[in-house]
C-alpha positions as CSV (number, residue, x, y, z in Angstrom):
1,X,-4.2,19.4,-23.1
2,X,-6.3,21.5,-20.3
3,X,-9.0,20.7,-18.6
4,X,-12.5,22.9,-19.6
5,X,-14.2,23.4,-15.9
6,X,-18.5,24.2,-16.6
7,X,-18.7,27.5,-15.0
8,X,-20.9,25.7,-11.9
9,X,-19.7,23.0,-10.2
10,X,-21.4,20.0,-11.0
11,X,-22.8,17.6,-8.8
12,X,-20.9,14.6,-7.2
13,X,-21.8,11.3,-8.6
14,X,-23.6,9.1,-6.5
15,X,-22.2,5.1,-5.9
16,X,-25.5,4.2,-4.5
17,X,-27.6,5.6,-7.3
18,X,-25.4,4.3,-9.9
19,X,-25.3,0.5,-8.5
20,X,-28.9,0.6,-8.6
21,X,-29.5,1.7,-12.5
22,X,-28.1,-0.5,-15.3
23,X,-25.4,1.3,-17.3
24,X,-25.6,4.3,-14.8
25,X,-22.4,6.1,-15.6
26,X,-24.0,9.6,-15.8
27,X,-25.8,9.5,-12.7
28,X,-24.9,11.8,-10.2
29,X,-26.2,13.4,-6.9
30,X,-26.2,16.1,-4.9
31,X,-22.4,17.6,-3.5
32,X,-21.3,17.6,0.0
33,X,-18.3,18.8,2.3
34,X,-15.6,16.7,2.3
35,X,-14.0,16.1,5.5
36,X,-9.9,16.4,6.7
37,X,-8.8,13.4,5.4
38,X,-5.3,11.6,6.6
39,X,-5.1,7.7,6.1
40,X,-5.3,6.9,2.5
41,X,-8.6,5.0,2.7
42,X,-10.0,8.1,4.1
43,X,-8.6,10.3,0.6
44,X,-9.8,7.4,-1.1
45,X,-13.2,8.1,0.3
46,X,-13.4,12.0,0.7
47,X,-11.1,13.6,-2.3
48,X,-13.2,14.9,-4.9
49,X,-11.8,14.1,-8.8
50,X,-12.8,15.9,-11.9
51,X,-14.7,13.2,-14.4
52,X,-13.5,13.9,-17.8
53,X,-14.4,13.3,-21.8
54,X,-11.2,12.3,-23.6
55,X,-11.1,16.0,-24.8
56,X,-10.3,17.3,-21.4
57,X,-14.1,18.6,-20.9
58,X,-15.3,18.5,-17.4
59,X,-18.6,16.4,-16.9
60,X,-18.9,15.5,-13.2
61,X,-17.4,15.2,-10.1
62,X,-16.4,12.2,-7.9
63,X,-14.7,10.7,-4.7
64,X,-11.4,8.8,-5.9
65,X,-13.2,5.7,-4.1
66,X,-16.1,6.0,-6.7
67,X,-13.3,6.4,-9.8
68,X,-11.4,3.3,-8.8
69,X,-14.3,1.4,-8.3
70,X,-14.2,-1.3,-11.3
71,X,-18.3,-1.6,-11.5
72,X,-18.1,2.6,-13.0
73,X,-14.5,3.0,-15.2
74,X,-15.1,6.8,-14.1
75,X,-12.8,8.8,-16.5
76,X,-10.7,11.0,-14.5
77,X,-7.3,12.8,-15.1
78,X,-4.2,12.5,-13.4
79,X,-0.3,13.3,-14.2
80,X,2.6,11.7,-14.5
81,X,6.6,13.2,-14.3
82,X,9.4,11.5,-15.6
83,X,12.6,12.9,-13.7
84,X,15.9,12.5,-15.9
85,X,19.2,13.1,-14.9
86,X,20.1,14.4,-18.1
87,X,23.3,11.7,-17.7
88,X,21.2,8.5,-18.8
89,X,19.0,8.1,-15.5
90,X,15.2,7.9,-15.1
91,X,14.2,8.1,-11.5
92,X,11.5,6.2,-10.3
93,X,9.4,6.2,-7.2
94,X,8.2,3.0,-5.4
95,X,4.9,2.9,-4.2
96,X,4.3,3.3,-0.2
97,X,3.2,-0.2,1.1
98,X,-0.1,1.6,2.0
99,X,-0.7,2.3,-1.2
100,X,-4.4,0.6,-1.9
101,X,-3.6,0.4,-5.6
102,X,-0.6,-1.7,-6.4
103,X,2.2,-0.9,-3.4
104,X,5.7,-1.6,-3.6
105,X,5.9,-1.4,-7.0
106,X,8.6,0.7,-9.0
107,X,6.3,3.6,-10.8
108,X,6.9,7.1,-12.8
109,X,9.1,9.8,-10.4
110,X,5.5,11.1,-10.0
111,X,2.2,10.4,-10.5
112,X,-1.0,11.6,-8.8
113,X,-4.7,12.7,-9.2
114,X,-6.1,16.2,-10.2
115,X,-8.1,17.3,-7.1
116,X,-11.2,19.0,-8.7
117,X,-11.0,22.6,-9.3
118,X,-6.7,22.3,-10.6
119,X,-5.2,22.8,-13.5
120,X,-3.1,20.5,-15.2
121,X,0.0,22.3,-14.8
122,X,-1.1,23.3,-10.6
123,X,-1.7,19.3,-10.0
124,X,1.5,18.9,-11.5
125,X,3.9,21.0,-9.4
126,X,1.7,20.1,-6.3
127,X,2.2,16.4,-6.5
128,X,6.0,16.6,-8.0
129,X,6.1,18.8,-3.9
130,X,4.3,16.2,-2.2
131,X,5.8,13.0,-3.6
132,X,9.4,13.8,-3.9
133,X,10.0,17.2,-2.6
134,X,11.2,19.4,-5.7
135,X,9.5,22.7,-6.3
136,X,11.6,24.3,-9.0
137,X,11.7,22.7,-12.3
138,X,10.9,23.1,-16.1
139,X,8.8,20.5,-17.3
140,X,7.9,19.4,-20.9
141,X,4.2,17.9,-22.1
142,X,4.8,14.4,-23.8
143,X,1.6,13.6,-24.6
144,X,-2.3,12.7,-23.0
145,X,-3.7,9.2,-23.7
146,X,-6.4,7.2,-22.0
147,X,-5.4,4.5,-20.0
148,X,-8.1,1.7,-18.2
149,X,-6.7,-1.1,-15.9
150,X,-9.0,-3.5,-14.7
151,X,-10.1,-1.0,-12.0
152,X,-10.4,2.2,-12.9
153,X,-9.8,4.7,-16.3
154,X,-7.5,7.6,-16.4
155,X,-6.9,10.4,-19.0
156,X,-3.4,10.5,-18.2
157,X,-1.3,13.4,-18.9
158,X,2.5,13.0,-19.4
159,X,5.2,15.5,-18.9
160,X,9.1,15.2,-18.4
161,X,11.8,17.2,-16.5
162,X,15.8,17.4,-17.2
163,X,18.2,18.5,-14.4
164,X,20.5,17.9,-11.6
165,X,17.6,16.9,-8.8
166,X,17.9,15.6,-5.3
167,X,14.6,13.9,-4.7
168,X,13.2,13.8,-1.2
169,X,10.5,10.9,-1.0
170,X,7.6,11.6,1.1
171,X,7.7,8.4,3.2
172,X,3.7,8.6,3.2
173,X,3.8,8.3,-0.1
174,X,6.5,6.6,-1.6
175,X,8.7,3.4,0.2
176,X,11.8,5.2,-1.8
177,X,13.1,6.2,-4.9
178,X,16.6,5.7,-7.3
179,X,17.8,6.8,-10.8
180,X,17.6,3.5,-13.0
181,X,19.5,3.4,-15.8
182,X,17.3,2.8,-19.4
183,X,19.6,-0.3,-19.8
184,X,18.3,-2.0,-16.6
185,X,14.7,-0.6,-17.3
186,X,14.8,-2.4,-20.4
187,X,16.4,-5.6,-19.3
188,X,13.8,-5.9,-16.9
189,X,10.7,-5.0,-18.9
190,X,12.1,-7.2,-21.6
191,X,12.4,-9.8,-19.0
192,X,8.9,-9.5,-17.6
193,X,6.4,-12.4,-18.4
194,X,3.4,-10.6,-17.6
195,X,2.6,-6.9,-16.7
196,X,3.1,-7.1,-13.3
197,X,7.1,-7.4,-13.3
198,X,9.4,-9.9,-13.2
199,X,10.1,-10.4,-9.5
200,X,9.0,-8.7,-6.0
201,X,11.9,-6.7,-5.6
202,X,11.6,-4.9,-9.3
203,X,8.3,-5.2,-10.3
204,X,6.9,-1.8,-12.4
205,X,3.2,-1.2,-12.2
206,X,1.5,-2.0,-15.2
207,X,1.0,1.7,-16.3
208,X,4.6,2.0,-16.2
209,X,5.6,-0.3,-18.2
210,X,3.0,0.5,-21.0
211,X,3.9,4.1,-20.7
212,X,7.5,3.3,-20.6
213,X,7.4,1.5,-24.1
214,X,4.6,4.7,-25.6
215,X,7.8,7.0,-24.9
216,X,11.3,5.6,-23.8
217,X,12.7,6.5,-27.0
218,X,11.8,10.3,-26.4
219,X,12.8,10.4,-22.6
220,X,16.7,8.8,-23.6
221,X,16.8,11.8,-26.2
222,X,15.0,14.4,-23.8
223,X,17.8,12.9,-21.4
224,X,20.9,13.5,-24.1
225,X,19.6,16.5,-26.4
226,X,16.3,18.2,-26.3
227,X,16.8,19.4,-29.9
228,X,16.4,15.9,-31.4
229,X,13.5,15.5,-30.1
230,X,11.5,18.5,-31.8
């Protein structure tokens, strides 16, 4: 998967515009400079996303406030790393309490938006540096698949890296983070009534575990052997 830029930048899409038109999401309006942004709700407000078909085509641009707002279901692409241990652990992050989507819950190693103008593959090591503090790693593409809570739609692109890693969480970013074993993933998805985990203190987001069950059979024999998994 890559992402096909138009060779102008398009304009950003406009909230205001679109609330007022029925079935308004192609509307857009003109760009302007995003401010320095620090709290979250200020990203949430001033980062510009890429808007995406399924196919990876760029359409449009828009704040990550407009894509998670549930009246648009802007498409827009983000990544997601799986960090194994190559021994039988998966690390996962959990989500910063100031986190507006979902905080405190156990999520992917790393997962983040595609800041408009990045590649895949530059989003990727950018976040996998931000989140958990590892710059040097081979990764391996999984797969791309469309994903749509009940608040916003993603394109989501997975990838997965083996090694001997000593994550460092960004504590702006993520509460903390440990290697689980797939046994104890399991038990606990297995164990889960609903998608939102089966108690507060190991709760997985929803994207996780639906992820999780697209591809836990590849990451235990990424995790063992890549060759059986060609």
């Amino acid at each position: 998967m890559k992402l096909i830029y138009p060779a102008t930048v398009p304009p950003l899409f406009s909230a205001t515009e679109g609330a007022s038109a029925s079935n308004a999401g192609n509307i857009f309006a003109t760009n302007s400079s995003c401010a320095k942004a620090s709290t979250e709700a200020e990203i949430e407000a001033h980062e510009q996303l890429p808007l995406v078909e399924p196919s990876g085509r760029v359409i449009g641009m828009a704040s990550r406030k407009d894509c998670h707002n549930a009246q648009f279901k802007l498409l827009h692409p983000v990544v997601h790393l799986h960090l194994l241990d190559g021994k039988g652990g998966l690390y996962l992050q959990k989500r910063a309490l100031s986190k507006l989507l979902l905080p405190g819950y156990w999520d992917t190693a790393v997962g983040g938006h595609i800041s408009y103008g990045e590649s895949i593959e530059e989003a990727l090591l950018r976040e996998t540096r931000e989140e958990i503090g590892i710059e040097h790693f081979k990764s391996t593409y999984l797969l791309s698949y469309l994903w749509e809570s009940p608040k916003e739609r993603e394109l989501v692109n997975v990838f997965a890296a083996v090694g001997t890693f000593n994550p460092t969480p960004n504590l702006e970013e993520v509460s903390e983070g440990k290697f689980w074993s797939f046994e104890e993933i399991e038990r606990i998805i297995a164990s889960t009534p609903d998608a939102a985990g089966s108690s507060s203190s190991a709760a997985f987001t929803p994207n996780f575990i639906a992820e999780y069950k697209r591809i836990g059979n590849q990451l235990k024999c990424l995790s063992t052997s890549n060759s059986c998994c060609e």
